[in-house]
GUGUKOL-466036 format. One record per residue (C-alpha): residue number from 1; residue in three letters; x negated, y negated, z. Coordinates in steps of 0.5 Angstrom, whole numbers, padded with zeros to 4 digits, m for minus. Layout:
# residues N
+-----+------+-------+-------+-------+
|  nr | rest |    c1 |    c2 |    c3 |
+-----+------+-------+-------+-------+
| NUM |  Ala |     X |     Y |     Z |
...
+-----+------+-------+-------+-------+
This chain:
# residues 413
+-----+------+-------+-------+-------+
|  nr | rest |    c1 |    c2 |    c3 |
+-----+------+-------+-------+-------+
|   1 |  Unk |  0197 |  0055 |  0169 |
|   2 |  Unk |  0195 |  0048 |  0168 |
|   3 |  Unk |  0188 |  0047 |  0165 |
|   4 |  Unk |  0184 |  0047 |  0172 |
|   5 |  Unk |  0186 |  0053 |  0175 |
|   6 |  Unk |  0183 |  0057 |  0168 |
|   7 |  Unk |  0176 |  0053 |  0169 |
|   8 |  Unk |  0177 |  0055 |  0177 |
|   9 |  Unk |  0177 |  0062 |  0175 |
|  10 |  Unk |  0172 |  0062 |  0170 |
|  11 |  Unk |  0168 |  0058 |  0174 |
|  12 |  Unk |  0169 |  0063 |  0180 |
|  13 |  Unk |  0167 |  0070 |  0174 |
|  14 |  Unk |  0162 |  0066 |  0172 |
|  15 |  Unk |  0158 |  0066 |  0179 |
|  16 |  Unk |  0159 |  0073 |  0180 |
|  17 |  Unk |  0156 |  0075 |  0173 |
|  18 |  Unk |  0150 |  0070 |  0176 |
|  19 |  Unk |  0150 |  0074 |  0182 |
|  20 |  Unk |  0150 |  0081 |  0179 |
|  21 |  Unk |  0145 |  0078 |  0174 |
|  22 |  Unk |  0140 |  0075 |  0180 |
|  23 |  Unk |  0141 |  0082 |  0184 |
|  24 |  Unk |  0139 |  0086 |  0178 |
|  25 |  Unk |  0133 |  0081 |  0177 |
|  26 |  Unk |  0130 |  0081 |  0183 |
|  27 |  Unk |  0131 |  0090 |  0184 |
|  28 |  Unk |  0128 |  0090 |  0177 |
|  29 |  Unk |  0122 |  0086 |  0181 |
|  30 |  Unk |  0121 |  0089 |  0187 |
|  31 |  Unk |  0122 |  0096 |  0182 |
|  32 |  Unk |  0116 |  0092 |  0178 |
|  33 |  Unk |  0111 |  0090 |  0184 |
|  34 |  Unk |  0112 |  0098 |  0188 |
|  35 |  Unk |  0112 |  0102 |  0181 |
|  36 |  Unk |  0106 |  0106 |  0180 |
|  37 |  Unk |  0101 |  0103 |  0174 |
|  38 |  Unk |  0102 |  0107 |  0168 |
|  39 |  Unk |  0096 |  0111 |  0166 |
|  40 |  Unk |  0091 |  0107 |  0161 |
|  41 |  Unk |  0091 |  0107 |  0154 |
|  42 |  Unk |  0084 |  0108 |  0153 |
|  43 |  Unk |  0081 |  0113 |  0158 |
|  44 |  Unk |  0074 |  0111 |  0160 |
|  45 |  Unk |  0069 |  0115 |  0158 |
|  46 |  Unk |  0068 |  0116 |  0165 |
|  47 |  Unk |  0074 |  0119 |  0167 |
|  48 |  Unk |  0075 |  0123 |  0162 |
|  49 |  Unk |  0076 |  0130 |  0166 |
|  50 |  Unk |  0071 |  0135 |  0164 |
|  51 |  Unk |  0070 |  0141 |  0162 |
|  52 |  Unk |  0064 |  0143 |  0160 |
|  53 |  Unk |  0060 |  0150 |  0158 |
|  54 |  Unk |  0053 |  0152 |  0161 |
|  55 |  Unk |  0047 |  0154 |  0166 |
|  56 |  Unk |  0045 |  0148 |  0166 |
|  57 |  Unk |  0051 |  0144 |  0164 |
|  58 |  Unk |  0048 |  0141 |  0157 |
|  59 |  Unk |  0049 |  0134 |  0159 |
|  60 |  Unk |  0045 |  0134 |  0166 |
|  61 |  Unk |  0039 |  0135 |  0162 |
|  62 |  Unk |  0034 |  0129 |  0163 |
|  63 |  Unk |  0027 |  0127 |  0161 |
|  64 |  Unk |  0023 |  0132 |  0156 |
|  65 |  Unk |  0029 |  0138 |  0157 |
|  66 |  Unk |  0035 |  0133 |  0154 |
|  67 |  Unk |  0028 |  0132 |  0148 |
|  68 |  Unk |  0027 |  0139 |  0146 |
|  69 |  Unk |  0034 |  0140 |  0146 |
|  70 |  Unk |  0036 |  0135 |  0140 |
|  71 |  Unk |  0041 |  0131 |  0146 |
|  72 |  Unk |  0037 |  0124 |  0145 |
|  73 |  Unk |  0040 |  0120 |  0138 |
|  74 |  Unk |  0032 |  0120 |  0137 |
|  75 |  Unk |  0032 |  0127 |  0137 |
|  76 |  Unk |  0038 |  0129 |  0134 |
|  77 |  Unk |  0037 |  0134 |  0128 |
|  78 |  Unk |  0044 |  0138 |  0125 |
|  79 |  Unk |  0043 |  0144 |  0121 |
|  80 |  Unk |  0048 |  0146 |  0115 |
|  81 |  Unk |  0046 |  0153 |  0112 |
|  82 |  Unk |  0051 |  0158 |  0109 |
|  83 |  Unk |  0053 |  0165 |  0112 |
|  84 |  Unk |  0050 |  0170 |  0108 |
|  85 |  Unk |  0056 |  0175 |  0110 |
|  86 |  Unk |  0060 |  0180 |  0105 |
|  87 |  Unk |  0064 |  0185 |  0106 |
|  88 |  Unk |  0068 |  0189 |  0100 |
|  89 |  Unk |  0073 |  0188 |  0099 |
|  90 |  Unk |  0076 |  0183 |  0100 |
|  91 |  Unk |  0068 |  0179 |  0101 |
|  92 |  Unk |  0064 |  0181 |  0095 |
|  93 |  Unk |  0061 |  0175 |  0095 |
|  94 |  Unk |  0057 |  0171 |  0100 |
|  95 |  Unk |  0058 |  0164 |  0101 |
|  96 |  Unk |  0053 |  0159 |  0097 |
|  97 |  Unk |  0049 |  0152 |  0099 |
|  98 |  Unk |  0046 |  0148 |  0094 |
|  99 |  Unk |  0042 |  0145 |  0099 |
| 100 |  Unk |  0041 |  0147 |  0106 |
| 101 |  Unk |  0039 |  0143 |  0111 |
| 102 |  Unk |  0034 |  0146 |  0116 |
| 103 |  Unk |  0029 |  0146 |  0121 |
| 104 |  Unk |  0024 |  0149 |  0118 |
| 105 |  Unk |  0025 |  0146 |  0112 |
| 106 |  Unk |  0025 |  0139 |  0115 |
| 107 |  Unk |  0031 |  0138 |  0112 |
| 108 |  Unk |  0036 |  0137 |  0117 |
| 109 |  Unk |  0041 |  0132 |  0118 |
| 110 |  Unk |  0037 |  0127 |  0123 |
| 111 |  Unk |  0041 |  0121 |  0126 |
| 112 |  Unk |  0038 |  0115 |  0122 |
| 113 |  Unk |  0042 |  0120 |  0116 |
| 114 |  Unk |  0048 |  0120 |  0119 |
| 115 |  Unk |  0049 |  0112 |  0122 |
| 116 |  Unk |  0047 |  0111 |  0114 |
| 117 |  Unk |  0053 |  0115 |  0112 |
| 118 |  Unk |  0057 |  0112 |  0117 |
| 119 |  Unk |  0056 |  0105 |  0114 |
| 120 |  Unk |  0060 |  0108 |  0107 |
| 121 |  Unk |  0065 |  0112 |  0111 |
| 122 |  Unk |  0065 |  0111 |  0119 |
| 123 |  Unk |  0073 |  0113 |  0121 |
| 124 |  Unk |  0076 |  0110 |  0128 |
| 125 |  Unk |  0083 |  0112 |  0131 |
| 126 |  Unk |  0086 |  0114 |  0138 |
| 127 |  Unk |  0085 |  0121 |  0140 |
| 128 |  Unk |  0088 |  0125 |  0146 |
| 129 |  Unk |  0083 |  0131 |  0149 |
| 130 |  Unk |  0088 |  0137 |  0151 |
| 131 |  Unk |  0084 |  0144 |  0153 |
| 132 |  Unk |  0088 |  0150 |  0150 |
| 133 |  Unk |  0089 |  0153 |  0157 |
| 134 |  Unk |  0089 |  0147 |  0162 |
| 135 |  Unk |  0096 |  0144 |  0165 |
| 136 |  Unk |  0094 |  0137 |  0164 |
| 137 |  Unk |  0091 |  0132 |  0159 |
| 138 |  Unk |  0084 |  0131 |  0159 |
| 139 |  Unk |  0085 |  0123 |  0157 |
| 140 |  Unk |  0085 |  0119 |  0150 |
| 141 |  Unk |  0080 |  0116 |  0148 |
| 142 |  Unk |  0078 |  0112 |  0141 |
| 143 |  Unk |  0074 |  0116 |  0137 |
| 144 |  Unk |  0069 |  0113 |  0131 |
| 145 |  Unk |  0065 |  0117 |  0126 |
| 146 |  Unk |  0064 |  0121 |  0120 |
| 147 |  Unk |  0068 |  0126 |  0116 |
| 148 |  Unk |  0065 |  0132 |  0116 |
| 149 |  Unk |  0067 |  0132 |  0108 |
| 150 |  Unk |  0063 |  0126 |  0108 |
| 151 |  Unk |  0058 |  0129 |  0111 |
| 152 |  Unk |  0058 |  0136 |  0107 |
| 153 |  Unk |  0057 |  0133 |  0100 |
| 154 |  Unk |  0050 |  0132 |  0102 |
| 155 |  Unk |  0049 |  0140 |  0101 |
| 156 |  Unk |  0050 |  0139 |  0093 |
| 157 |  Unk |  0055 |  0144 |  0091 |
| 158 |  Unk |  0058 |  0150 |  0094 |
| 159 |  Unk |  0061 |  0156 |  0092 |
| 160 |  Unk |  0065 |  0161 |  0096 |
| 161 |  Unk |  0067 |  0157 |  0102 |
| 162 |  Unk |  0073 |  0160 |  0105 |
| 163 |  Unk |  0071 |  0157 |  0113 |
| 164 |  Unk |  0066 |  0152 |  0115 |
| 165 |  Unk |  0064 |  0155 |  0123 |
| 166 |  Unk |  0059 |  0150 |  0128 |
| 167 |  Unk |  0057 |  0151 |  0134 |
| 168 |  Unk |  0053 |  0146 |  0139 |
| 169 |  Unk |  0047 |  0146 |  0144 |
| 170 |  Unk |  0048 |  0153 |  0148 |
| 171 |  Unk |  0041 |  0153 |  0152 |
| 172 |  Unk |  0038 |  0158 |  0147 |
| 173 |  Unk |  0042 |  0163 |  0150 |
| 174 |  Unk |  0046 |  0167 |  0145 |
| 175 |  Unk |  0051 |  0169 |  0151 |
| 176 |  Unk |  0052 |  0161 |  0152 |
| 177 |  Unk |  0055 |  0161 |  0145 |
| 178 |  Unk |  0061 |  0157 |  0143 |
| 179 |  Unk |  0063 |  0156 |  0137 |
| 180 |  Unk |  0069 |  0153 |  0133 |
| 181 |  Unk |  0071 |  0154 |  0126 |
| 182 |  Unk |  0076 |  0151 |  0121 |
| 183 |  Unk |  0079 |  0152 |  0114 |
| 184 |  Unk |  0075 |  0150 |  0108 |
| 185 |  Unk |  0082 |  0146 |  0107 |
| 186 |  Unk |  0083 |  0142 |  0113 |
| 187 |  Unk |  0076 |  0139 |  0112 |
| 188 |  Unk |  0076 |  0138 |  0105 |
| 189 |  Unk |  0083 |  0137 |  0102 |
| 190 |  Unk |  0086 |  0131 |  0108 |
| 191 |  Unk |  0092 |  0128 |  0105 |
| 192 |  Unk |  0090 |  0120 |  0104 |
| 193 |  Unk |  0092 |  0117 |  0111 |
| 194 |  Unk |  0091 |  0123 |  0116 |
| 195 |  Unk |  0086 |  0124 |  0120 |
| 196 |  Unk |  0080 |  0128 |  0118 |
| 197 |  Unk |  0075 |  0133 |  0122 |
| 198 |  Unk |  0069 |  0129 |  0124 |
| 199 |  Unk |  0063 |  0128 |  0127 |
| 200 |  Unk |  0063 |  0123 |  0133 |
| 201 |  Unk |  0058 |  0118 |  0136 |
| 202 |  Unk |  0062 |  0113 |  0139 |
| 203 |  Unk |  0067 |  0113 |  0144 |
| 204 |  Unk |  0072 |  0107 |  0146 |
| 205 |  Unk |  0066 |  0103 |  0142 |
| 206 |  Unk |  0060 |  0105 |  0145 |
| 207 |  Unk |  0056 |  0111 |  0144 |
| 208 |  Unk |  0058 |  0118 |  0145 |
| 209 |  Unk |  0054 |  0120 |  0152 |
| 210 |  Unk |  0052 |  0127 |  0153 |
| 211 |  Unk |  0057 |  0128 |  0159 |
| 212 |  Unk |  0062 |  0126 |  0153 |
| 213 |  Unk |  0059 |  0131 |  0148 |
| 214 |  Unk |  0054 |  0126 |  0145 |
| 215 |  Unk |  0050 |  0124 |  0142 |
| 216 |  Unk |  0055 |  0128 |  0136 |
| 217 |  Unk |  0059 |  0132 |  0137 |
| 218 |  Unk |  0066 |  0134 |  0133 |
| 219 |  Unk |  0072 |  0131 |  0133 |
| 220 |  Unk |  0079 |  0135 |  0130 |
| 221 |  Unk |  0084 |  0131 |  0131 |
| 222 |  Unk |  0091 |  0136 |  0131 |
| 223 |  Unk |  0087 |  0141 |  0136 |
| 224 |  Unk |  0086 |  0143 |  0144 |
| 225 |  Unk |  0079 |  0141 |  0145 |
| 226 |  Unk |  0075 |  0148 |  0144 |
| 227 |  Unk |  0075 |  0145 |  0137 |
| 228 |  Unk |  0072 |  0139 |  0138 |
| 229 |  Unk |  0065 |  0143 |  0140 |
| 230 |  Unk |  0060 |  0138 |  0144 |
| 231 |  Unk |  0053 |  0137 |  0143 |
| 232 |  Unk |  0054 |  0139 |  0135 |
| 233 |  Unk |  0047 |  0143 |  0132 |
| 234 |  Unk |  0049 |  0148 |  0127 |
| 235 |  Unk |  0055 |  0148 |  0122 |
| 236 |  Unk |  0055 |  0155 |  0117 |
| 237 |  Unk |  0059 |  0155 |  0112 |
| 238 |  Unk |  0062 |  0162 |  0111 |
| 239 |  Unk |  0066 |  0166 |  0106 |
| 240 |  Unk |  0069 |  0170 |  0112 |
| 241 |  Unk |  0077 |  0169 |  0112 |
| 242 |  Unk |  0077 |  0171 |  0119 |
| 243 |  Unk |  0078 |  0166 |  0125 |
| 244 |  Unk |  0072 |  0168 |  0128 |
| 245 |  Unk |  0072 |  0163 |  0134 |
| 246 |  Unk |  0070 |  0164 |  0141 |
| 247 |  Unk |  0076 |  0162 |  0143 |
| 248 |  Unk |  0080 |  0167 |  0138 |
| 249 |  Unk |  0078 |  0172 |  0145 |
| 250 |  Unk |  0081 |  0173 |  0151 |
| 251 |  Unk |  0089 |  0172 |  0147 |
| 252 |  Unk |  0088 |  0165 |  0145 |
| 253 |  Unk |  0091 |  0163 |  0139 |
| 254 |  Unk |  0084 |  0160 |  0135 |
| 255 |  Unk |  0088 |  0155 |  0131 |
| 256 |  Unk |  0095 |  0153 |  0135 |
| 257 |  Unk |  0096 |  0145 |  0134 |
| 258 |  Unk |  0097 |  0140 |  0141 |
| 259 |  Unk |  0104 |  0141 |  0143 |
| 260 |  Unk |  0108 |  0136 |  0144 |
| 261 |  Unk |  0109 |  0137 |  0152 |
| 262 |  Unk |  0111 |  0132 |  0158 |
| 263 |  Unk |  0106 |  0132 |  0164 |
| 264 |  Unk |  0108 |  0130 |  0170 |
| 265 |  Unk |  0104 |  0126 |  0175 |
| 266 |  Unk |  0104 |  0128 |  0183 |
| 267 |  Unk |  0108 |  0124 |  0188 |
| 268 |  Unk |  0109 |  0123 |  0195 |
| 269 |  Unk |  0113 |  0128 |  0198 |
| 270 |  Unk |  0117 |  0125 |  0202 |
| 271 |  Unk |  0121 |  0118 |  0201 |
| 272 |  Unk |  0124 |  0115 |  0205 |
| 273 |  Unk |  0133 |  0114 |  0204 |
| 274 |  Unk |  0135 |  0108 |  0200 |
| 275 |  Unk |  0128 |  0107 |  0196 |
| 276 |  Unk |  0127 |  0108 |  0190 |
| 277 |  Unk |  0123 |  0115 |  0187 |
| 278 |  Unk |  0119 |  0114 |  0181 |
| 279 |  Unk |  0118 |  0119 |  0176 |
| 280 |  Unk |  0112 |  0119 |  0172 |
| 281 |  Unk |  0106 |  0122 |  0167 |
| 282 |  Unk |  0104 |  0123 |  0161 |
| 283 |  Unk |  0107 |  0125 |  0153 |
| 284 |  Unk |  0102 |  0128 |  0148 |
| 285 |  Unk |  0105 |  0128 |  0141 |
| 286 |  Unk |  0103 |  0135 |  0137 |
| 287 |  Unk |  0104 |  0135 |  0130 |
| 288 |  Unk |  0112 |  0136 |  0131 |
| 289 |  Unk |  0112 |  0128 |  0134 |
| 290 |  Unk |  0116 |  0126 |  0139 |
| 291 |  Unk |  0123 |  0123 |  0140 |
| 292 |  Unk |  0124 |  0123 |  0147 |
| 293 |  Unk |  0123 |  0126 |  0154 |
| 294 |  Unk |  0128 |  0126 |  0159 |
| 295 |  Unk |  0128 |  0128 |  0166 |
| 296 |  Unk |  0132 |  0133 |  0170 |
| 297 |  Unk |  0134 |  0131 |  0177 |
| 298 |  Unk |  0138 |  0136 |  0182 |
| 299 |  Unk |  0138 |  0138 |  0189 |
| 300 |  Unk |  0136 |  0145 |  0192 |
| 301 |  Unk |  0134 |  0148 |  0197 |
| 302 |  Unk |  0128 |  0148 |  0202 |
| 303 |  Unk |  0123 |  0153 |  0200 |
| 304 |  Unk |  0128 |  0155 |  0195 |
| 305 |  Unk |  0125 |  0159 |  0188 |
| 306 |  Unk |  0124 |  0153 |  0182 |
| 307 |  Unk |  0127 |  0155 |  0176 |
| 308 |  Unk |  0124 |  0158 |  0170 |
| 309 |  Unk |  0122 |  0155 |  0164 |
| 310 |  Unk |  0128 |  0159 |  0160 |
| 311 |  Unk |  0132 |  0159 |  0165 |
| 312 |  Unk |  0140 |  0159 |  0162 |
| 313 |  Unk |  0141 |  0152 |  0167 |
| 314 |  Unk |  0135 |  0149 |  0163 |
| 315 |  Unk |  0140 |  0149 |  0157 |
| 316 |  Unk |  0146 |  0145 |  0161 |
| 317 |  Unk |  0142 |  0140 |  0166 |
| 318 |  Unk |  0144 |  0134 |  0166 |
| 319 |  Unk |  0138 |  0131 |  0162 |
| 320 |  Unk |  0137 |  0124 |  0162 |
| 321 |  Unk |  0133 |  0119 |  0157 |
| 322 |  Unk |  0125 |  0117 |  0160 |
| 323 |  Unk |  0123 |  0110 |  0158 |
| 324 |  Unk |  0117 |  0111 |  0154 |
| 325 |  Unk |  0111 |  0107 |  0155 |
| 326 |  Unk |  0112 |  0100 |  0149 |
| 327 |  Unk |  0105 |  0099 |  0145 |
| 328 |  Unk |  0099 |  0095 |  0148 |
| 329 |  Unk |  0096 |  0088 |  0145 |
| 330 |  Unk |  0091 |  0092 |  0141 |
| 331 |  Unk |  0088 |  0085 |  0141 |
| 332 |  Unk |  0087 |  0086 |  0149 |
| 333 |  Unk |  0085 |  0093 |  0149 |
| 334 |  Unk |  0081 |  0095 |  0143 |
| 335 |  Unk |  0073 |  0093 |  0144 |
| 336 |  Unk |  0071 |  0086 |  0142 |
| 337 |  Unk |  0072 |  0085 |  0134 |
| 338 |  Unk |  0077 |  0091 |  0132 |
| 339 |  Unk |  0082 |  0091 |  0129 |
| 340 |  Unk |  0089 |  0095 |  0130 |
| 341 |  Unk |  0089 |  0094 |  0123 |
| 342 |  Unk |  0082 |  0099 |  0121 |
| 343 |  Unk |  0084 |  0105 |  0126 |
| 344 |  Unk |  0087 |  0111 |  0122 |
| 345 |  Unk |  0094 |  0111 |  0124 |
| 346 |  Unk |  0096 |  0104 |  0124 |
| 347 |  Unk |  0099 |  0100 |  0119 |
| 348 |  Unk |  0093 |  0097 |  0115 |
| 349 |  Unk |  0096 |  0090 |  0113 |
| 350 |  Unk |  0101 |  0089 |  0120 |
| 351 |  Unk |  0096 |  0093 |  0125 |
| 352 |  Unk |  0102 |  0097 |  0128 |
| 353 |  Unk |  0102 |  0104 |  0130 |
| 354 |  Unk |  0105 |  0108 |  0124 |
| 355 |  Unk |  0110 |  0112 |  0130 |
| 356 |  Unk |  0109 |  0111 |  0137 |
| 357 |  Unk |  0106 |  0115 |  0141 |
| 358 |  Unk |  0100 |  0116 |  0136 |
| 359 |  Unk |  0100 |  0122 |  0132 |
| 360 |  Unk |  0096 |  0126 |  0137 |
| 361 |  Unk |  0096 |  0120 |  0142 |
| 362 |  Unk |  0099 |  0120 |  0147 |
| 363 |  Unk |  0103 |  0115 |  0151 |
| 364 |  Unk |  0105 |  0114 |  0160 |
| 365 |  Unk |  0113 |  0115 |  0161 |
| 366 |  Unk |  0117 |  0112 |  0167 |
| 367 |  Unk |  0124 |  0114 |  0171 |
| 368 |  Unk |  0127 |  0111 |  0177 |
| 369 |  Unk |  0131 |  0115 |  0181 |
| 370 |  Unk |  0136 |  0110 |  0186 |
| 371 |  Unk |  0141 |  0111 |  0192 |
| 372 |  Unk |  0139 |  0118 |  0192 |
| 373 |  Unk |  0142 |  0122 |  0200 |
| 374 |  Unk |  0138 |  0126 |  0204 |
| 375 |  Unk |  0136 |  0133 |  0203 |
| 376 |  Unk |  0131 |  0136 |  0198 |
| 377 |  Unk |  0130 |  0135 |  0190 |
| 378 |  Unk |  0126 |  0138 |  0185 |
| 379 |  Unk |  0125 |  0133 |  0178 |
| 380 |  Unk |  0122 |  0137 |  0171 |
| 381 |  Unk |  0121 |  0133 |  0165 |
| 382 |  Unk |  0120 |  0135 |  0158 |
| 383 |  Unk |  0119 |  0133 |  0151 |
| 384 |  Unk |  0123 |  0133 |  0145 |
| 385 |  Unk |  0120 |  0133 |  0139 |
| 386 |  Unk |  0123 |  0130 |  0132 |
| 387 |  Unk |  0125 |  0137 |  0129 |
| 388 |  Unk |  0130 |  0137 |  0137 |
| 389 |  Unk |  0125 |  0142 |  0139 |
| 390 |  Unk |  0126 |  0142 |  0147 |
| 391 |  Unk |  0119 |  0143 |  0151 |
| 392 |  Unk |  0118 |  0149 |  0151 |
| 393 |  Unk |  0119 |  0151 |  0145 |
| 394 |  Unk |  0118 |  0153 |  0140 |
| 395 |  Unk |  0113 |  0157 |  0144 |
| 396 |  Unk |  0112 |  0165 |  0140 |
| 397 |  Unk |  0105 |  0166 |  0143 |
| 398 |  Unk |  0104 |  0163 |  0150 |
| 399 |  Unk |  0096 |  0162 |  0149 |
| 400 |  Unk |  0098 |  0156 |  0145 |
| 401 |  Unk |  0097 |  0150 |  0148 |
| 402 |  Unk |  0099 |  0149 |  0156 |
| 403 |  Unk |  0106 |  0147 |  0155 |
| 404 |  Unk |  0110 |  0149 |  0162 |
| 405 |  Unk |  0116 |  0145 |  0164 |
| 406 |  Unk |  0113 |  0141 |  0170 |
| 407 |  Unk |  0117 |  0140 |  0176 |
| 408 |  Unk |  0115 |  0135 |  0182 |
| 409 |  Unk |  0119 |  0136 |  0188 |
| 410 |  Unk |  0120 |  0132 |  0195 |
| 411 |  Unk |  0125 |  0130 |  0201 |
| 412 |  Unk |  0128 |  0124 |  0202 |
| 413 |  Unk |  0129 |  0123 |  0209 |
+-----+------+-------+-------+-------+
């Protein structure tokens, strides 16, 4: 074999690898142009879906009735009072303020207070909004405000304080009462770089608007959203050990963390044979993290049952890796003037997020299904998490957190 004939062959595979690699490229391509858009880091406050209490709606309130209700920045007053409740014997002693902040006393937590308080402590970082009892995300937004911690230490001392209750604007109607509460740990005892409870005014840089909850409301990071009270008025601090949120009715666990969960968004539900299907949604992280989603494809039946989230198949699907959504610029996604490097959740020096999705964060997944045949399909997708827990477990109380496996089907004609 003389030299010629090596750098014909050569020359020829290399022609071919070109070719493959430029067929690749230009499928990747028409891929990218029909792709849908992943969903936005940052929901616009707009977009947010809502889910807000009340007869009227608190937020649709205007002029002198949004005034009276303390639901302008002006008019804004928080009240922060101990509950005087016992109960022997495991209650003797009732909770104590040094200094309550009252109405009546005109001592109550006005804004000017609290923008001072933000001056010292003020705390940012990315947040998915997730109801307990809702099959999709709400949306994820920056949240800015004061560590309730902070904003505690204004009642001097405290004695006997075993939950911190708060409630927001409910039409001074006791029926229309919403209320939440947490431990006298998780809101004094953060670990240095967790994210603390906090009171919110601003969202994605701007001010918190009565449709998101404003002018204040409370922000619990680790939680679904009936933690996370709107139109925050009264804080009580209790000696209570009992969970006595109004989510603790109807079944609920009052105190479940997000789930990490995989969502699935909708699709057309034909395509046409030789294009590509896209799988896509959305992945929160709860507290357990997420290592991966994955996908499901199989073929079924026209009108046929679709399987059961503990289905023994579920076990032995071929399920296969979801491309997760890579982290933005931050330079061109953050408000003009911040830094990754002030969010909570971010490395302080290189401006990197400390796992990725964020902690309670959520971020957009992607799959693309090719030369799929003519018939019916189903595709389910779901969430691993770092302890290899596969949506939807770890699941011993199905009012929890919402966290079916979602399954989208389609024809391919």
């Amino acid at each position: 074999m003389n030299e010629s004939n090596v750098s014909r062959r050569s020359f020829i595979r290399l022609g071919v690898i070109g070719a493959t690699a430029a067929r690749a490229a230009q499928t990747l391509a028409a891929d990218a142009a029909t792709a849908p858009a992943p969903h936005p880091i940052l929901t616009p406050a707009k977009d947010f879906t809502d889910v807000s209490r009340g007869k009227p709606k608190p937020f649709t309130l205007t002029g002198a009735a949004q005034i009276e209700a303390r639901l302008t920045a002006e008019s804004w007053r928080l009240e922060i009072t101990a509950d005087p409740f016992t109960e022997k014997p495991h209650t003797p002693a009732a909770a104590t303020l040094e200094k309550p902040l009252t109405l009546a006393a005109g001592t109550a937590l006005d804004w000017p207070t609290l923008m001072e308080l933000g001056r010292k402590h003020e705390v940012h970082f990315l947040k998915a909004m997730q109801c307990l009892n809702i099959q999709t995300p709400l949306g994820q937004g920056l949240w800015t405000g004061v560590p309730l911690r902070e904003v505690l230490k204004l009642c001097g001392k405290m004695t006997n304080v075993r939950r911190i209750s708060y409630s927001g604007f409910h039409n001074n109607d006791p029926q229309q009462l919403f209320k939440s509460s947490v431990s006298y740990t998780q809101c004094l005892e953060t670990a240095p770089g967790d994210l603390p409870i906090f009171l919110a005014y601003r969202l994605n840089g701007e001010p918190l608007s009565p449709l998101r909850g404003g002018p204040v409301r409370m922000i619990v990071p680790w939680s679904h959203g009936y933690k996370s009270i709107k139109w925050l008025q009264q804080i009580s601090v209790t000696n209570d050990a009992r969970n006595n949120d109004t989510y603790a009715e109807g079944n609920n666990d009052p105190d479940s963390y997000l789930k990490t969960a995989a969502y699935v968004d909708e699709g057309p539900d034909k395509i046409n044979a030789g294009d590509p299907v896209f799988l896509t949604g959305q992945v929160i992280s709860g507290l357990s993290g997420v290592k991966r989603v994955e996908y499901w494809l199989r073929r079924v039946d026209a009108g046929s049952a679709k399987l059961a989230d503990d289905a023994p198949e579920l076990l032995h699907g071929p399920w296969i890796p979801c491309q997760l959504e890579a982290p933005p610029n931050w330079t061109r996604l953050l408000p003009a003037g911040w830094k990754p490097q002030n969010l909570l959740g971010f490395d302080s020096v290189t401006g990197k997020p400390q796992s990725w999705p964020l902690r309670y964060g959520m971020c957009s997944f992607t799959a693309i299904l090719r030369d799929l045949k003519p018939g019916h399909y189903e595709v389910r997708a779901r969430s691993v998490d770092q302890n290899d827990f596969a949506q939807p477990e770890p699941r011993p109380a199905q009012k929890a957190g919402k966290n079916a496996i979602q399954v989208r089907r389609f024809q391919v004609v």
